[in-house]
C-alpha positions as CSV (number, residue, x, y, z in Angstrom):
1,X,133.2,81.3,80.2
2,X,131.3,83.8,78.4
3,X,129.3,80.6,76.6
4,X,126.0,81.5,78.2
5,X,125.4,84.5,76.5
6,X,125.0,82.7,73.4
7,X,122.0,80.7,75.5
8,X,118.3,81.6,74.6
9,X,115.1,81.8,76.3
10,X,114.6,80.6,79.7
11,X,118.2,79.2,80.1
12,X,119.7,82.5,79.2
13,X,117.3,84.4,82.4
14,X,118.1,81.6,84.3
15,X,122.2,81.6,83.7
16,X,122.2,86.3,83.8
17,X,121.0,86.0,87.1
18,X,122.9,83.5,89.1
19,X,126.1,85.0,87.9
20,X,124.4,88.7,88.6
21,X,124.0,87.3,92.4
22,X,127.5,85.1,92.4
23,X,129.2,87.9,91.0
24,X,127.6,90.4,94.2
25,X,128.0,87.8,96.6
26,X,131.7,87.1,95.8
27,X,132.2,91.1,96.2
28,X,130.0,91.5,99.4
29,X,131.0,92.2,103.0
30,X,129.7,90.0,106.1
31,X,127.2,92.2,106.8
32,X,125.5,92.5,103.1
33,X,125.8,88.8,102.4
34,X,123.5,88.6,106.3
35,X,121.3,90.9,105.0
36,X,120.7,89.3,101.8
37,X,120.0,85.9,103.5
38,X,117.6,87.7,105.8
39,X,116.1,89.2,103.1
40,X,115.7,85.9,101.1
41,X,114.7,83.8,104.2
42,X,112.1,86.4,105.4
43,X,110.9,85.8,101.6
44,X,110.8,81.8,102.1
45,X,109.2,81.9,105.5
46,X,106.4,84.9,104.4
47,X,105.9,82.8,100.9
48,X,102.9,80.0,101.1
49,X,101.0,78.4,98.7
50,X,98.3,80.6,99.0
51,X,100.9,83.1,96.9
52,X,101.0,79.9,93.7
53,X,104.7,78.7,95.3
54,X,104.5,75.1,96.8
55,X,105.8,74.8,100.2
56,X,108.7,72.8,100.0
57,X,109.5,74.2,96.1
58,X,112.2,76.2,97.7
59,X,113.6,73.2,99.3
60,X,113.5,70.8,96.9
61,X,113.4,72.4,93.2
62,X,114.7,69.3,91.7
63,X,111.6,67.5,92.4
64,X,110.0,69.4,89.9
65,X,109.4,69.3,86.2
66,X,111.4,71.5,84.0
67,X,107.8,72.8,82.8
68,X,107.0,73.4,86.6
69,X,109.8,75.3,87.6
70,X,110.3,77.6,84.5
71,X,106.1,78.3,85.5
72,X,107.5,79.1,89.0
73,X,110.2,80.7,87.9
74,X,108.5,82.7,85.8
75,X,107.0,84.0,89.1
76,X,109.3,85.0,91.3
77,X,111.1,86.7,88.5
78,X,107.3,88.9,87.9
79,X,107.9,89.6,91.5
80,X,110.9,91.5,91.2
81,X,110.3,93.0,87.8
82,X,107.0,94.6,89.6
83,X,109.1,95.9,92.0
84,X,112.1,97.5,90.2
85,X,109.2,99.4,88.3
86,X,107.6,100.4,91.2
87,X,111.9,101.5,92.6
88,X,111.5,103.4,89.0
89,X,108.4,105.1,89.1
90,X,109.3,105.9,92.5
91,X,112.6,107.4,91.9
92,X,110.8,109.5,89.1
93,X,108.1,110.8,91.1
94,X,109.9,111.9,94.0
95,X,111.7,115.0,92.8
96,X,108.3,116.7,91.8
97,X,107.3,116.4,94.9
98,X,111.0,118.0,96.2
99,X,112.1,115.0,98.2
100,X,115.1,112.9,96.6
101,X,115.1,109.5,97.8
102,X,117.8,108.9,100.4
103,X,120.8,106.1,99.1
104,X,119.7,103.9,102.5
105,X,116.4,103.4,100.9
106,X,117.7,103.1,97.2
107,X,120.5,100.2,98.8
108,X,117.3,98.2,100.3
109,X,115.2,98.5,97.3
110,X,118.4,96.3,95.4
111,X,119.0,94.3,98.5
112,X,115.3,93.1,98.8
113,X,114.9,92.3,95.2
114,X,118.3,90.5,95.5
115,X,117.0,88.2,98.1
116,X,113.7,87.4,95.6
117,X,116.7,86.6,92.9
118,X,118.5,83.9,95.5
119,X,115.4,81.5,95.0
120,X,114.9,82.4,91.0
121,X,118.7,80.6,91.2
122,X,117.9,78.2,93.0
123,X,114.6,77.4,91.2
124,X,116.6,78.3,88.3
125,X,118.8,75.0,89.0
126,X,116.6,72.8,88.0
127,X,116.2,74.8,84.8
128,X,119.5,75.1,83.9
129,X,121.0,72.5,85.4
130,X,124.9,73.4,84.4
131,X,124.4,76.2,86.8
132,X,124.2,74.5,89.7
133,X,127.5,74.4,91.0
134,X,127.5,78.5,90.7
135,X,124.2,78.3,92.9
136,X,125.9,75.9,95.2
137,X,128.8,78.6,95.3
138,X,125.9,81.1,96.4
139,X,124.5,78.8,99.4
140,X,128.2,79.4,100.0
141,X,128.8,82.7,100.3
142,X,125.4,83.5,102.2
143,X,126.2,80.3,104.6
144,X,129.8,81.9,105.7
145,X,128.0,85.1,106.6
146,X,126.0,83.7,109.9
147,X,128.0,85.7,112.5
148,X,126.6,88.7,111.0
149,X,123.1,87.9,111.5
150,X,122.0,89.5,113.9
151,X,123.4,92.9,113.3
152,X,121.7,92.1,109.8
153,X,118.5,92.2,111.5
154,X,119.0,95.3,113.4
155,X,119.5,96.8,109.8
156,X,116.9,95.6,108.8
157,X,114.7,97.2,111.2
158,X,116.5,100.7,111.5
159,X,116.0,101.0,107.8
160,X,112.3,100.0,108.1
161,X,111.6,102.7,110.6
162,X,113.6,104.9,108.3
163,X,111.7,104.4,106.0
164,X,108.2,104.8,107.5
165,X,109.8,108.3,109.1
166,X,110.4,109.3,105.0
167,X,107.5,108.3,103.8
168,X,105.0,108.9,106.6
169,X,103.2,105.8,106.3
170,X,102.5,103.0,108.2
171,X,104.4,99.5,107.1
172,X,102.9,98.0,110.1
173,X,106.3,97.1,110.9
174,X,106.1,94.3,108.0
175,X,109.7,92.6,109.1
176,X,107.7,91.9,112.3
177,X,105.2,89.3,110.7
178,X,107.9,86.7,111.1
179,X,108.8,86.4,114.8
180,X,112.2,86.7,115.8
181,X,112.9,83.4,116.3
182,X,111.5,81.9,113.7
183,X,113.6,84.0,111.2
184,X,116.6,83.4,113.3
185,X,115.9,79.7,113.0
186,X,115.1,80.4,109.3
187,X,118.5,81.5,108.7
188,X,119.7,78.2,109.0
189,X,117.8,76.6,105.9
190,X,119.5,75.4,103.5
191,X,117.8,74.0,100.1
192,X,118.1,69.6,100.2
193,X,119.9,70.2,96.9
194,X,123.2,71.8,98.5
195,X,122.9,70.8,102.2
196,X,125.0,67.5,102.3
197,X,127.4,69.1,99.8
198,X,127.5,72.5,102.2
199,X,128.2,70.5,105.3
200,X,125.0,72.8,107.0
201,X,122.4,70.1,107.9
């Protein structure tokens, strides 16, 4: 079980974090598990190729070289390692300024770089591909969570205008560049690779 550890270089990224986001999922209410595929949707449908990431990468990772996706990989993971040093710095900076950053905000800051780690895993697939069936089992547990969407996306929002009532500056409401419906659609993708095995086409 523990035979992954003992994997180097790209593998071994690849396998730490699709059990890191298996072993959350499997532990996650409804409501989290909607709020991570909001967050990792509003991710797919804000991401072009404009950013380096082909359109339909996300879709269909296996199409792609193993030189390819550990590239794209490589990525997405520089994505969220920019932002857990920007949570970091953050988190450091505030105190001096007396204002401790509220747990809400500190929750979303893990939430949002969660839903960048869902497509590492499922880029990640095609890298490792004896991983696959755990990122099948993660299509899982973010596909059972669909009642919950909505209320997801209310949460979303709240904690947005929370969080421009902390801070004092202006987001521009950035949850709002995908249109509702769109996103609500959205939350129906599932990546080619697992759809006929998930039963969600």
């Amino acid at each position: 079980m523990l035979g992954w550890l003992a994997k180097k270089g790209e593998n071994a990224r690849v396998y730490m974090c699709v059990k890191e986001v298996l072993w959350d999922l499997e532990r996650a209410d409804g409501l989290r598990r909607a709020t991570l595929l909001m967050l990792a949707q509003w991710f797919r449908l804000t991401m072009t190729e404009d950013g380096g990431l082909p359109n339909n990468l996300l879709d269909r990772p296996l199409d792609y070289t193993r030189a390819d996706l550990i590239q794209f990989y490589g990525m997405l993971e520089t994505i969220r390692n920019n932002a857990v040093r920007q949570n970091e710095h953050l988190q450091k900076t505030m105190p001096t300024l007396g204002i401790k950053m509220p747990d809400f905000a500190i929750q979303h800051v893990k939430d949002t770089n969660r839903g960048i780690e869902i497509w590492m895993c499922t880029v990640g697939c095609g890298i490792a591909p004896d991983v696959r069936d755990d990122v099948r089992k993660i299509w899982q547990h973010l596909g059972s969570s669909h009642e919950r969407i909505r209320d997801a996306i209310l949460r979303l929002k709240s904690i947005e205008v929370a969080t421009q009532e902390l801070t004092g500056e202006d987001t521009s409401m950035m949850f709002d560049a995908v249109p509702l419906g769109d996103w609500l659609i959205g939350a129906e993708f599932v990546p080619s690779a697992f759809k006929a095995d998930l039963r969600l086409s």
